[in-house]
TIVO-2410 file (N, C-alpha, C; in nm, 3 decimals):
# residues 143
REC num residu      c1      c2      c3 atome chaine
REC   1      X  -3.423   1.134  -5.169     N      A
REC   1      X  -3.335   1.026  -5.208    CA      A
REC   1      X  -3.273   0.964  -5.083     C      A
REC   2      X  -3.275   0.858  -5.089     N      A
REC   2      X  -3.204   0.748  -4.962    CA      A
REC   2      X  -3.029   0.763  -5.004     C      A
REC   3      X  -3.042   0.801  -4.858     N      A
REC   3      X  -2.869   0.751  -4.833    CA      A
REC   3      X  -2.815   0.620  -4.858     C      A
REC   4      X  -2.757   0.620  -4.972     N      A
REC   4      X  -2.684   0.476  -4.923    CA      A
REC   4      X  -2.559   0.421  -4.828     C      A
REC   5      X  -2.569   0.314  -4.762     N      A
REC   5      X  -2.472   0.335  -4.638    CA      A
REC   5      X  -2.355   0.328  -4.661     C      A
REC   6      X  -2.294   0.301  -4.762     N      A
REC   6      X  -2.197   0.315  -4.836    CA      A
REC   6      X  -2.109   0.426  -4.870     C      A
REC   7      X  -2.204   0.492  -4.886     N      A
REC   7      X  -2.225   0.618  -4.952    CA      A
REC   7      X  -2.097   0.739  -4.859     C      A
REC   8      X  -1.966   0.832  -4.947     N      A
REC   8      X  -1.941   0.934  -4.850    CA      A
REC   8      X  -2.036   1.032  -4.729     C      A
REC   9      X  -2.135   1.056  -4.805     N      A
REC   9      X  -2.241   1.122  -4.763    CA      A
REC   9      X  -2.280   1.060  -4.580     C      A
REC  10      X  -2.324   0.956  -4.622     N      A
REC  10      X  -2.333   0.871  -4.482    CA      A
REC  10      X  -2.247   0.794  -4.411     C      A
REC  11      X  -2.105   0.825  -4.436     N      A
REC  11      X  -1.981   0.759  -4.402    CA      A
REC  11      X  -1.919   0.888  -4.259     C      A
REC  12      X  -1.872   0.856  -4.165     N      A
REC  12      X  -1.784   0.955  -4.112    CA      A
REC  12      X  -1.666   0.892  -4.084     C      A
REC  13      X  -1.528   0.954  -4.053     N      A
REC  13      X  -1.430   0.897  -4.017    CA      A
REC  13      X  -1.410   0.960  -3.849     C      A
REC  14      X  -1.335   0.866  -3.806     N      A
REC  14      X  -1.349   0.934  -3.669    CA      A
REC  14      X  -1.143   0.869  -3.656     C      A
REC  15      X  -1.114   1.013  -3.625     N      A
REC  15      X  -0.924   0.963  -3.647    CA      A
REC  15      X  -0.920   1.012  -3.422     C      A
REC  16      X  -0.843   0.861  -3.382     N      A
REC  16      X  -0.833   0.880  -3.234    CA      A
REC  16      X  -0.689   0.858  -3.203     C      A
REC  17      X  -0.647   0.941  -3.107     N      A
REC  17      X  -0.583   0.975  -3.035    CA      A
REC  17      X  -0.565   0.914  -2.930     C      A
REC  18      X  -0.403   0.896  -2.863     N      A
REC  18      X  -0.413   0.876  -2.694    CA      A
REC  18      X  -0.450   0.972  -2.662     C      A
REC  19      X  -0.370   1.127  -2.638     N      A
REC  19      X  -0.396   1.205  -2.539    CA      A
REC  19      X  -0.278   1.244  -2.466     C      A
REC  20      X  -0.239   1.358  -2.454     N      A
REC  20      X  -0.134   1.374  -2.379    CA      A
REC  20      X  -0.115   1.546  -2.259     C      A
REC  21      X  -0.093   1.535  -2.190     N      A
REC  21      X  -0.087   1.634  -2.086    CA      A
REC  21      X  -0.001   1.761  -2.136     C      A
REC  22      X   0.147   1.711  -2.286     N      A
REC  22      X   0.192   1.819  -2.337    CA      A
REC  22      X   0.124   1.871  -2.498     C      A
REC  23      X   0.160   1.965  -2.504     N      A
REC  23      X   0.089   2.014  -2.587    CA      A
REC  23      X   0.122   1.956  -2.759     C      A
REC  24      X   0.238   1.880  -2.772     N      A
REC  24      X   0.289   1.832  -2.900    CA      A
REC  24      X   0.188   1.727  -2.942     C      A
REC  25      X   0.149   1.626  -2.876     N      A
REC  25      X   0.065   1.539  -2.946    CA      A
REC  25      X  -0.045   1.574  -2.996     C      A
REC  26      X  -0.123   1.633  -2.944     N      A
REC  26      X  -0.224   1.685  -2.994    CA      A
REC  26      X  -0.227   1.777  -3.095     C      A
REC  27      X  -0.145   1.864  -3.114     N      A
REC  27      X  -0.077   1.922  -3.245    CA      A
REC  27      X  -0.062   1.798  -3.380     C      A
REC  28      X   0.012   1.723  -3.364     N      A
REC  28      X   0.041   1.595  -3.439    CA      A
REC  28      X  -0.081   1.575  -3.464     C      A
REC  29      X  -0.191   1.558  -3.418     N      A
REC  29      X  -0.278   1.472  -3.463    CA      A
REC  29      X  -0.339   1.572  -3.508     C      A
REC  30      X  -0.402   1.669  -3.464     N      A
REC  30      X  -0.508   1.746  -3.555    CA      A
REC  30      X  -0.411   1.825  -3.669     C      A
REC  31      X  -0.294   1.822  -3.701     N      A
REC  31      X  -0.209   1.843  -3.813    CA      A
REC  31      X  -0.260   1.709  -3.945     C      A
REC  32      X  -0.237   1.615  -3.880     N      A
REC  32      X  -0.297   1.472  -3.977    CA      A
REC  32      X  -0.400   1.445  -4.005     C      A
REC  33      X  -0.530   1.467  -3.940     N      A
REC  33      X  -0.668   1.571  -3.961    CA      A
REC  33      X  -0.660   1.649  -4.056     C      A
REC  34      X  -0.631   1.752  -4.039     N      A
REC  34      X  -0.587   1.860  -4.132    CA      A
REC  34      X  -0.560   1.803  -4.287     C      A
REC  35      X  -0.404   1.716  -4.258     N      A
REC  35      X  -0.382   1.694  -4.418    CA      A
REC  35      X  -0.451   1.561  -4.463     C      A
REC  36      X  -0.567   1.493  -4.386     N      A
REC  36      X  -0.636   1.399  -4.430    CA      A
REC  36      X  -0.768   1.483  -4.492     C      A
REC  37      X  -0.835   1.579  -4.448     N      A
REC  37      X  -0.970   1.623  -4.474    CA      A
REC  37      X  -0.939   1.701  -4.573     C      A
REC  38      X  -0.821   1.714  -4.613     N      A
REC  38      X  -0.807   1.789  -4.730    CA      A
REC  38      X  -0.808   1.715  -4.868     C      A
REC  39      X  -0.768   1.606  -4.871     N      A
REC  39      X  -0.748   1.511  -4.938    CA      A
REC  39      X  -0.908   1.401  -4.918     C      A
REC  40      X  -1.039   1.431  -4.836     N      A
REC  40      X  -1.109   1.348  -4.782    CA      A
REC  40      X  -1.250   1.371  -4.861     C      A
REC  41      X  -1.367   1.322  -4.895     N      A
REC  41      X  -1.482   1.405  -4.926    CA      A
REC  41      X  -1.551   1.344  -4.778     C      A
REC  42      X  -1.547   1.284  -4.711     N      A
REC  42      X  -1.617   1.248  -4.562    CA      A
REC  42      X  -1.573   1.367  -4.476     C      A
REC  43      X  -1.716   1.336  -4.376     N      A
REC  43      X  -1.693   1.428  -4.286    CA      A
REC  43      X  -1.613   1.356  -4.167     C      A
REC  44      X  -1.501   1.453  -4.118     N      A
REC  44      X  -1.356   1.386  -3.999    CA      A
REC  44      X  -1.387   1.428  -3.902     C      A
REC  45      X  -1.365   1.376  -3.774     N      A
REC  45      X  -1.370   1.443  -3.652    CA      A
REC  45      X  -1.247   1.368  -3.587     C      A
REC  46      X  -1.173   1.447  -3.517     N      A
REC  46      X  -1.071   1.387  -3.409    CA      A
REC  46      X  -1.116   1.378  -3.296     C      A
REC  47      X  -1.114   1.245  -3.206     N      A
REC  47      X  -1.161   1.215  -3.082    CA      A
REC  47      X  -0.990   1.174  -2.978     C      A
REC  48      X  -1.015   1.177  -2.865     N      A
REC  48      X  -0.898   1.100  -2.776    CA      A
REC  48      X  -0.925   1.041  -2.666     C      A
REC  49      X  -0.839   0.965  -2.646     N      A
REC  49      X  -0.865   0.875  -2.557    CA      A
REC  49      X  -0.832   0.913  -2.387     C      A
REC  50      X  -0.752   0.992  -2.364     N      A
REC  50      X  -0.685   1.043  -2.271    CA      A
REC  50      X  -0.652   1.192  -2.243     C      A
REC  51      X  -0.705   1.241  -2.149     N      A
REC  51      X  -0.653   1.367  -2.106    CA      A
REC  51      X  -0.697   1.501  -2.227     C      A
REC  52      X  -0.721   1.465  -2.302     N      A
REC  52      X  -0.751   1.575  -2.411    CA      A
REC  52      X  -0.865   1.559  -2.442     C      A
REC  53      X  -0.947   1.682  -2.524     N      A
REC  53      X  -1.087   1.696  -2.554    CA      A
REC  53      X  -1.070   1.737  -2.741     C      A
REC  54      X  -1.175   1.678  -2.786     N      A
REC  54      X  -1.287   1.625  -2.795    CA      A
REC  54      X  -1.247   1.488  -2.723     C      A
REC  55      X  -1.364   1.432  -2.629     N      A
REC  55      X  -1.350   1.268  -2.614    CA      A
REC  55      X  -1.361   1.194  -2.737     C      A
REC  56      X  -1.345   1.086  -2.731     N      A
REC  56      X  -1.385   1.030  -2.887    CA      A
REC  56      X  -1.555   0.996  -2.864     C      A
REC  57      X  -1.599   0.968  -2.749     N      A
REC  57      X  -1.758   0.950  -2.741    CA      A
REC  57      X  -1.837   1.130  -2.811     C      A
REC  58      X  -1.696   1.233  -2.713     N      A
REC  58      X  -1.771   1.344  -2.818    CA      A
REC  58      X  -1.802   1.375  -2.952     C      A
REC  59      X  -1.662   1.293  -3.007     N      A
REC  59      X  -1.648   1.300  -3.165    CA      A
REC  59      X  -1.737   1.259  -3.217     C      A
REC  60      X  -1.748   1.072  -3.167     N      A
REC  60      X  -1.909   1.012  -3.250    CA      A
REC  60      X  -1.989   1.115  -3.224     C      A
REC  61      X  -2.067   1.110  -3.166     N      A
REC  61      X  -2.209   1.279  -3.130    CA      A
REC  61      X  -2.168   1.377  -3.243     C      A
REC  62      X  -2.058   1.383  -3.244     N      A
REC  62      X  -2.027   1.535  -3.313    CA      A
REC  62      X  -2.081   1.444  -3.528     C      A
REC  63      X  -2.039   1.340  -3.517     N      A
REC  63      X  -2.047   1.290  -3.636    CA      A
REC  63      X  -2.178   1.268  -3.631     C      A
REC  64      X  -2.244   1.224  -3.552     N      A
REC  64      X  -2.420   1.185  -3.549    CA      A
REC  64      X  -2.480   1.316  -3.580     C      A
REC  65      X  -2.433   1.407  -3.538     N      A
REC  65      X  -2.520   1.524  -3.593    CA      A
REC  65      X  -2.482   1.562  -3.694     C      A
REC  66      X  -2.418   1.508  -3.770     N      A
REC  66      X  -2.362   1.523  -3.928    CA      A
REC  66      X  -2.477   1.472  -3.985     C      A
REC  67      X  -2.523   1.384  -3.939     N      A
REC  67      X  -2.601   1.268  -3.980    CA      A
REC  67      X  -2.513   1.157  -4.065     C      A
REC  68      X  -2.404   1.086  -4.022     N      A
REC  68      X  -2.426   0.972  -4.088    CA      A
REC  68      X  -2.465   0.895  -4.027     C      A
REC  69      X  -2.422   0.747  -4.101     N      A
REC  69      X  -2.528   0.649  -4.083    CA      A
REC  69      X  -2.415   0.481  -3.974     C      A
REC  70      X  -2.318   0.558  -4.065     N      A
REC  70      X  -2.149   0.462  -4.002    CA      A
REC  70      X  -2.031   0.561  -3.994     C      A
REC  71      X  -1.953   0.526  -3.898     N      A
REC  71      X  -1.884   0.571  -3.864    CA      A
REC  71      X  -1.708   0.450  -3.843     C      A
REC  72      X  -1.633   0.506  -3.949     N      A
REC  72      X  -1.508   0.437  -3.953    CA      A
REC  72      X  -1.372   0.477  -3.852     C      A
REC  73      X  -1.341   0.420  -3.710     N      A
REC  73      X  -1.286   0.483  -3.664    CA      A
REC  73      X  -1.132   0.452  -3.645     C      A
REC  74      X  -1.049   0.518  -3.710     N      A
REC  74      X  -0.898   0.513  -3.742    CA      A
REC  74      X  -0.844   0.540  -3.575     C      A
REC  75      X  -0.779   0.408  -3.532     N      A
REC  75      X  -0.675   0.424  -3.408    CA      A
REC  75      X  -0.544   0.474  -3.483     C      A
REC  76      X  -0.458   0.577  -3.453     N      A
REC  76      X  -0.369   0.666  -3.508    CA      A
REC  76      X  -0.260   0.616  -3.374     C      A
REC  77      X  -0.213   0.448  -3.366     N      A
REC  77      X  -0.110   0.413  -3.339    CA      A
REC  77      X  -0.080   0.317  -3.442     C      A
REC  78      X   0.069   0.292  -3.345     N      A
REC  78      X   0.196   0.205  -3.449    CA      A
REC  78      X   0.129   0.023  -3.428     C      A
REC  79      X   0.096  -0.001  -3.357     N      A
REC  79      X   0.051  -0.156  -3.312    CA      A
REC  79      X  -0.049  -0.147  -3.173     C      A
REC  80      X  -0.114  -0.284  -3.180     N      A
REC  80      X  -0.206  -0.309  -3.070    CA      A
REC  80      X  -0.174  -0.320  -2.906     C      A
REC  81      X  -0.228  -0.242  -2.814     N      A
REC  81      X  -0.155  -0.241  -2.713    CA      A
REC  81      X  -0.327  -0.269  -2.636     C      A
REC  82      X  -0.348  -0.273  -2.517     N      A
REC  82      X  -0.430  -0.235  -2.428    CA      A
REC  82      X  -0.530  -0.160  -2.458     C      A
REC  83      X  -0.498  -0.046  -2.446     N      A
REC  83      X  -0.536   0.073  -2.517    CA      A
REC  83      X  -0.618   0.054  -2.649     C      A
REC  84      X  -0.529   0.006  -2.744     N      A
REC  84      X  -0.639  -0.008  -2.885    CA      A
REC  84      X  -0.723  -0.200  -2.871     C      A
REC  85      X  -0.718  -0.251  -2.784     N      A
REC  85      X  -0.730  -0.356  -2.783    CA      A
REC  85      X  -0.888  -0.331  -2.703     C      A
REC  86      X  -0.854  -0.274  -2.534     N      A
REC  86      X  -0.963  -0.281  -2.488    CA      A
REC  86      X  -1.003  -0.130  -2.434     C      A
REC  87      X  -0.916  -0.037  -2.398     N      A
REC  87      X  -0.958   0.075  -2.355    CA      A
REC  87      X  -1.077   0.167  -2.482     C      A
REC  88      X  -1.048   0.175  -2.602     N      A
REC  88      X  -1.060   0.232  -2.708    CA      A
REC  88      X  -1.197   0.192  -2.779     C      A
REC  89      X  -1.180   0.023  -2.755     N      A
REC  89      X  -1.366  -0.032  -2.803    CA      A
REC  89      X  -1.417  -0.023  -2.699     C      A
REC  90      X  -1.394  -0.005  -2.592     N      A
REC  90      X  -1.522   0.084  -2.439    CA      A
REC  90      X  -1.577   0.147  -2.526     C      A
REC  91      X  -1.491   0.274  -2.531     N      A
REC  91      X  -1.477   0.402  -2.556    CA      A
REC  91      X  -1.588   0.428  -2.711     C      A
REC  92      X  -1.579   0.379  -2.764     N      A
REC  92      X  -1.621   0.327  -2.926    CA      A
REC  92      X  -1.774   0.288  -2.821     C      A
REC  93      X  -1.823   0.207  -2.755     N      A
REC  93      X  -1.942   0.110  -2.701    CA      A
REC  93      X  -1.909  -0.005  -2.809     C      A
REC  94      X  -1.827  -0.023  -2.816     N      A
REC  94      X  -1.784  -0.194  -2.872    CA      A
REC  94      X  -1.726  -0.304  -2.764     C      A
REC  95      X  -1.743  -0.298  -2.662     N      A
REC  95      X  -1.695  -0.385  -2.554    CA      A
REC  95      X  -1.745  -0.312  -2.393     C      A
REC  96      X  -1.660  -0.400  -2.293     N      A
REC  96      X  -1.726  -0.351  -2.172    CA      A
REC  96      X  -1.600  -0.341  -2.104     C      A
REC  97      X  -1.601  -0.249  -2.045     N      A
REC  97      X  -1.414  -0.175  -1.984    CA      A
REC  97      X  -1.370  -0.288  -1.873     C      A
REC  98      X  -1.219  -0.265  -1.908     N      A
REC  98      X  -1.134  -0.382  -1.859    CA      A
REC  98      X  -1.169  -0.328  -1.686     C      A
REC  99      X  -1.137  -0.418  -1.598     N      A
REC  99      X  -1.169  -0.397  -1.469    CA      A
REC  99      X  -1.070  -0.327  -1.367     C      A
REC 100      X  -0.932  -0.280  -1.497     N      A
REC 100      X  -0.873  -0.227  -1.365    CA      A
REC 100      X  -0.794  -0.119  -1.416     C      A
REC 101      X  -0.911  -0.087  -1.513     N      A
REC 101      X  -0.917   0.083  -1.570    CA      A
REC 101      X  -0.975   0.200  -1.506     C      A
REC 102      X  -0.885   0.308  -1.525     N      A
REC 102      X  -0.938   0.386  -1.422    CA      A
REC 102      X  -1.037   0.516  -1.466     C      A
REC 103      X  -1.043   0.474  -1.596     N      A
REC 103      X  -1.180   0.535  -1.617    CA      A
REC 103      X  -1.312   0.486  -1.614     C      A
REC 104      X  -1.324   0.382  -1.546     N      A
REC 104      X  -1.441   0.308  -1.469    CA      A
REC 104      X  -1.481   0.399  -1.380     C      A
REC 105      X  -1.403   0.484  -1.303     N      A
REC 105      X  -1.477   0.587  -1.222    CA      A
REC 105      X  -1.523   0.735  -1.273     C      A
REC 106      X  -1.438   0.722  -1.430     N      A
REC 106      X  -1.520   0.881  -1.475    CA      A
REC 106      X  -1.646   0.852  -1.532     C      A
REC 107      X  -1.755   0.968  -1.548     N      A
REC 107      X  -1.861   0.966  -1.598    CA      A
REC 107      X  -1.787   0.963  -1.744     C      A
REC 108      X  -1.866   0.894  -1.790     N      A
REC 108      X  -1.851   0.825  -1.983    CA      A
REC 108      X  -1.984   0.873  -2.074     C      A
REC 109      X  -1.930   1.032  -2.115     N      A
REC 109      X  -2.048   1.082  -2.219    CA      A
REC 109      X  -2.153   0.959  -2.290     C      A
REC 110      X  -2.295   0.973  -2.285     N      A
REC 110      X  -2.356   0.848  -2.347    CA      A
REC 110      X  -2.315   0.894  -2.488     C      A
REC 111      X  -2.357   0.790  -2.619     N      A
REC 111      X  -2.332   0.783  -2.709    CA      A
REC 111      X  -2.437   0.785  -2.763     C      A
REC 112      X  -2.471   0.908  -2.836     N      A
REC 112      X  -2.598   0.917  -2.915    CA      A
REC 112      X  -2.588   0.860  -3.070     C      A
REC 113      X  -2.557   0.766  -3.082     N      A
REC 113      X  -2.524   0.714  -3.218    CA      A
REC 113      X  -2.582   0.583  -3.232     C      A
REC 114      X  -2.679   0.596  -3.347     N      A
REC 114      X  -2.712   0.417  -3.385    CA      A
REC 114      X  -2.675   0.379  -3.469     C      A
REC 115      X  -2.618   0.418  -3.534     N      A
REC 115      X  -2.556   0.354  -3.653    CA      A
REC 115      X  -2.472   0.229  -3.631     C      A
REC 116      X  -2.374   0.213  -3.763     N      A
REC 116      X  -2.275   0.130  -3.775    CA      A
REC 116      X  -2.105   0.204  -3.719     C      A
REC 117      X  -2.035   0.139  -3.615     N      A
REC 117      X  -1.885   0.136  -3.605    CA      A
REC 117      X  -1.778   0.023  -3.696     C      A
REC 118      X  -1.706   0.090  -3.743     N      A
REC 118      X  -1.593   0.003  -3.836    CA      A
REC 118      X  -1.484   0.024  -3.737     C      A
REC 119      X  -1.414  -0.052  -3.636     N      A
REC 119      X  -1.252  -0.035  -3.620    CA      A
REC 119      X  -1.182  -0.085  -3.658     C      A
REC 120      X  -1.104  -0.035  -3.686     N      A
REC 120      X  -1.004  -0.103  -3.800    CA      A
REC 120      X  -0.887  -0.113  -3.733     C      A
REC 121      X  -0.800  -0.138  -3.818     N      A
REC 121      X  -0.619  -0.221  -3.764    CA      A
REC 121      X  -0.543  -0.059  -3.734     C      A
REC 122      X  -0.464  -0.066  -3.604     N      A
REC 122      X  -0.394   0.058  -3.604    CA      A
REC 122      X  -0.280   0.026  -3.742     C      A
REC 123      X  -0.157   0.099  -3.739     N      A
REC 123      X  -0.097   0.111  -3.907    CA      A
REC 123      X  -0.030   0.006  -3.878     C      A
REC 124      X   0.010  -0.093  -3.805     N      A
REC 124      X   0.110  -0.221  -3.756    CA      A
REC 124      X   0.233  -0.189  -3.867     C      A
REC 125      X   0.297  -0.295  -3.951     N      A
REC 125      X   0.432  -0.260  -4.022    CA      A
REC 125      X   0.407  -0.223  -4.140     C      A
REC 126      X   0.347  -0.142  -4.177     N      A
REC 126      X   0.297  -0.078  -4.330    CA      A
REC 126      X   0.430  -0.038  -4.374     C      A
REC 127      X   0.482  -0.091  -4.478     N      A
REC 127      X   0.617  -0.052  -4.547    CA      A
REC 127      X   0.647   0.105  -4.590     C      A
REC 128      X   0.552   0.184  -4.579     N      A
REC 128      X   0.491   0.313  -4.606    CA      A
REC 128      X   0.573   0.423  -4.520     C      A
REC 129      X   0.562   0.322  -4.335     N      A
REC 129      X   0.593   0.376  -4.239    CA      A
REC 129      X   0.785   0.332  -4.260     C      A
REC 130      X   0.821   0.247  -4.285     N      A
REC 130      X   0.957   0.169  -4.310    CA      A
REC 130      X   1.021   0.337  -4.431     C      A
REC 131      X   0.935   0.327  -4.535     N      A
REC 131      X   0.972   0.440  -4.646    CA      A
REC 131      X   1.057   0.582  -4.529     C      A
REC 132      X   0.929   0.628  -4.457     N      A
REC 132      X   0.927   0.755  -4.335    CA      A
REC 132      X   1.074   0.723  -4.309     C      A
REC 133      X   1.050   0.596  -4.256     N      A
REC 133      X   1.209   0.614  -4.148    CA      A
REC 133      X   1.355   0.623  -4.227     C      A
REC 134      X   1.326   0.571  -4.347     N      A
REC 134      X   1.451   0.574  -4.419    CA      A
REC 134      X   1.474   0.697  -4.481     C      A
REC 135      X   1.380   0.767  -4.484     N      A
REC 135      X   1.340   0.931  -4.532    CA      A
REC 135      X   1.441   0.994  -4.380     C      A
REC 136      X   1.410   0.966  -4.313     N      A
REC 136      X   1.468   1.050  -4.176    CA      A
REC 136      X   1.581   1.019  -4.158     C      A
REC 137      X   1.624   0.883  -4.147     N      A
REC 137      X   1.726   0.852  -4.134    CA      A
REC 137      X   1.849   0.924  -4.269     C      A
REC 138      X   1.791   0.921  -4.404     N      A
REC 138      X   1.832   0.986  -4.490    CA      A
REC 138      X   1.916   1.159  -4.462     C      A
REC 139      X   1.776   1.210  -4.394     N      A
REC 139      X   1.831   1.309  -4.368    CA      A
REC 139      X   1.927   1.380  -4.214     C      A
REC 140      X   1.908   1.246  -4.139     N      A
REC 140      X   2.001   1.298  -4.050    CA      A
REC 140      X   2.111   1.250  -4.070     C      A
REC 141      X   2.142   1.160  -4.215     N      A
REC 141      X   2.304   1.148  -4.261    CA      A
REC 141      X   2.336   1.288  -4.308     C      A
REC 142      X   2.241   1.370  -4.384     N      A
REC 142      X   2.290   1.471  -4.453    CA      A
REC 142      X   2.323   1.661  -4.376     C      A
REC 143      X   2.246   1.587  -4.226     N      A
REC 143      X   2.260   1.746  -4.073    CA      A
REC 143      X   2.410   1.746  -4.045     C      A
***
């Protein structure tokens, strides 16, 4: 039976990261991993952009040998910066790196993937995130 590309089966999500030198961010994110793949029937991989491993070029690979067919990749910031603008579709092979990035001098895992990339919108003002803060703010009236 043919995959359809549509299809969970041939779908991966790929959730990315900056990257950080302390150990909290990266916690954060593969915590949200965690309570996404639980809730997910696709196969997830967390990639990053900075300083931390899996790379996200590792992640795609890691999803290609899943075998799908597309790959949807969630930037896990608040709004568009540099970073999700141009560092991130390098990184993806959706563009060609800004010129005065300094990972122009690291070796850049090739990307064994032919499929389809989806990037999508980081979360910009999702009222969802507005809910969070009034949740917090809630409770540091009540500390």
């Amino acid at each position: 039976m043919e995959k359809d590309s549509h299809s969970k089966e041939s779908t991966g999500i790929l959730l990315i990261g900056h990257g950080s030198s302390l150990p909290y961010g990266r916690k954060v994110i593969l915590e949200l991993a965690h309570k996404y793949k639980e809730r997910s029937d696709f196969p997830v991989e967390v990639g990053f952009m900075n300083v931390e491993k899996p790379t996200i070029r590792t992640a795609i690979n890691t999803l290609a040998k899943k075998g799908v067919s597309k790959i949807i990749a969630v930037p896990l910031f608040i709004a568009h910066g540099v970073h999700t603008k141009q560092d991130i579709t390098y990184m993806l092979g959706l563009s060609k790196p800004r010129e005065d990035a300094g990972y122009k001098k690291l070796k850049q895992e090739d990307i064994k993937f032919e499929g389809e990339i989806v990037y999508i919108e980081p979360f910009g003002p999702d009222p969802r995130i507005a809910d969070i803060i009034g949740d917090r703010v809630e409770d540091a009236l009540k500390a």
